[in-house]
C-alpha positions as CSV (number, residue, x, y, z in Angstrom):
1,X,110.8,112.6,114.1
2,X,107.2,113.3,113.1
3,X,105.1,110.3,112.0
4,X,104.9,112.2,108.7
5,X,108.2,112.6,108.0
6,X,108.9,109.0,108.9
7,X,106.4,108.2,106.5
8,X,108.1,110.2,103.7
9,X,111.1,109.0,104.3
10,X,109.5,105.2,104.2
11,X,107.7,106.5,100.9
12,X,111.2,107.6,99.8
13,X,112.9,104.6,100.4
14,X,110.7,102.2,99.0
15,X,110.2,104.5,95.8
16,X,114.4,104.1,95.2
17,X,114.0,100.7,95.8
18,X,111.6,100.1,93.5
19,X,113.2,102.7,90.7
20,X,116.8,100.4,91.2
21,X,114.9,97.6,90.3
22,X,113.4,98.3,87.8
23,X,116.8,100.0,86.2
24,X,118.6,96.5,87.0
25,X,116.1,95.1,85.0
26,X,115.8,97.2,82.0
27,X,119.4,97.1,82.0
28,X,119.7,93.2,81.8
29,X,116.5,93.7,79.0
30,X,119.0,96.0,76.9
31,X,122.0,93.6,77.4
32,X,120.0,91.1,75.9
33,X,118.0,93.0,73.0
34,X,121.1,92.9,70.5
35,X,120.1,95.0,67.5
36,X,116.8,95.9,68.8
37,X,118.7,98.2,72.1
38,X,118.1,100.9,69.3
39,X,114.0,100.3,68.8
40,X,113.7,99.6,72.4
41,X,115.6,103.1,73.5
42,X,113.1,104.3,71.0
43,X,110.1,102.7,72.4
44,X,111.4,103.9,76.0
45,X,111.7,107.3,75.2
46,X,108.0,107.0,73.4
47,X,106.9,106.1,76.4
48,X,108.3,108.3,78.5
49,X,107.1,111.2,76.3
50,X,103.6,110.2,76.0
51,X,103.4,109.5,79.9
52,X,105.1,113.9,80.1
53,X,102.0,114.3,78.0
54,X,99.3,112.6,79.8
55,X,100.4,114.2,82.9
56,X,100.8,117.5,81.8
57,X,97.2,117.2,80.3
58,X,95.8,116.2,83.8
59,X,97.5,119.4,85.2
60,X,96.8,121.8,83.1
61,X,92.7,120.1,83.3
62,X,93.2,120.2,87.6
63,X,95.3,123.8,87.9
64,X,93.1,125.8,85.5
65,X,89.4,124.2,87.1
66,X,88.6,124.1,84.0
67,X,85.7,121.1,83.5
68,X,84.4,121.4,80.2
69,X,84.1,118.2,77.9
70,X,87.2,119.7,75.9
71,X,89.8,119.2,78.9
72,X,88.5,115.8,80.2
73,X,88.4,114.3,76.6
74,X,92.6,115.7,76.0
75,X,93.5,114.0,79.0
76,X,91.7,111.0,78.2
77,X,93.4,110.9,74.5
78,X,97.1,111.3,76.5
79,X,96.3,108.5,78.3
80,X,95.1,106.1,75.7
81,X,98.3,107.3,73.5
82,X,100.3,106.6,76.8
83,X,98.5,103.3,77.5
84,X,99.2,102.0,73.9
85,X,102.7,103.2,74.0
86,X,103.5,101.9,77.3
87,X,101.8,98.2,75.7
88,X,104.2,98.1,72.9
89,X,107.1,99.1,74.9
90,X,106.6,96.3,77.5
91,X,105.5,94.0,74.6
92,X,108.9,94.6,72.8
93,X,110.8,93.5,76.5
94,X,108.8,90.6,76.8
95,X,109.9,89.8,73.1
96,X,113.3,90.1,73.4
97,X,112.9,88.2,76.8
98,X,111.1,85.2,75.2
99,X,114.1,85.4,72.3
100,X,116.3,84.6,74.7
101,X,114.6,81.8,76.9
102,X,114.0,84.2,79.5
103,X,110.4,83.9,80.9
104,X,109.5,87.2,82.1
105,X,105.9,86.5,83.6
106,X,106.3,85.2,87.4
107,X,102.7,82.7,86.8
108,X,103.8,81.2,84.0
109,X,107.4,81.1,85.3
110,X,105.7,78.8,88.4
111,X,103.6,76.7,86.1
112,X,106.4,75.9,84.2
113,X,108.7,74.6,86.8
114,X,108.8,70.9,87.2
115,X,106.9,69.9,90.5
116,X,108.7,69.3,93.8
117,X,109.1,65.9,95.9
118,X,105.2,64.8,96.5
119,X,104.0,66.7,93.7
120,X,103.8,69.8,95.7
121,X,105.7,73.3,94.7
């Protein structure tokens, strides 16, 4: 096996990994949410949709060479719209998180937990 296809297959891997994680998570997130699995499929599909968009922007900006003003400033607008969806998605799993006593921010997860024997962590 080539080095490079070891690599991709590493690349692979971890990628899955990472994507079943993060499914696990939004699907403990939606078992929580109550009414709001509704706004938060919306807010997920928001998101997914403005991220299409961003990407497709930055395509169509690197496939056509085009690098006039006009191209740059579209993708730049995709990715502010994606940025500010993407902040209101994960603000609304953080909110149903805090509603249910989950912390869902590892630092504040550790400053919160009571000190071990000597004071230490």
């Amino acid at each position: 096996m080539t080095q490079s296809l070891a690599l991709e297959k590493m690349i692979q891997k971890n990628t899955e990994q990472k994507l079943a994680a993060e499914a696990k998570k939004y699907a403990q997130i939606v078992a929580l949410a109550g009414r709001q699995q509704d706004e938060l499929a919306k807010r997920r599909d928001e998101t997914a949709n403005a991220y299409r968009l961003w990407q497709d922007s930055k395509s169509a900006v690197e496939l056509s060479g085009n690098t006039n003003a006009d191209g740059f400033k579209a993708v730049e607008i995709a990715a502010q719209a994606y940025s500010k969806a993407n902040k209101v998605f994960i603000g609304l799993q953080k909110d149903i998180l805090a509603k249910n006593g989950v912390v869902s921010d590892p630092v504040a997860a550790f400053n919160a937990a009571p000190p071990t024997a000597a004071g230490s962590r």
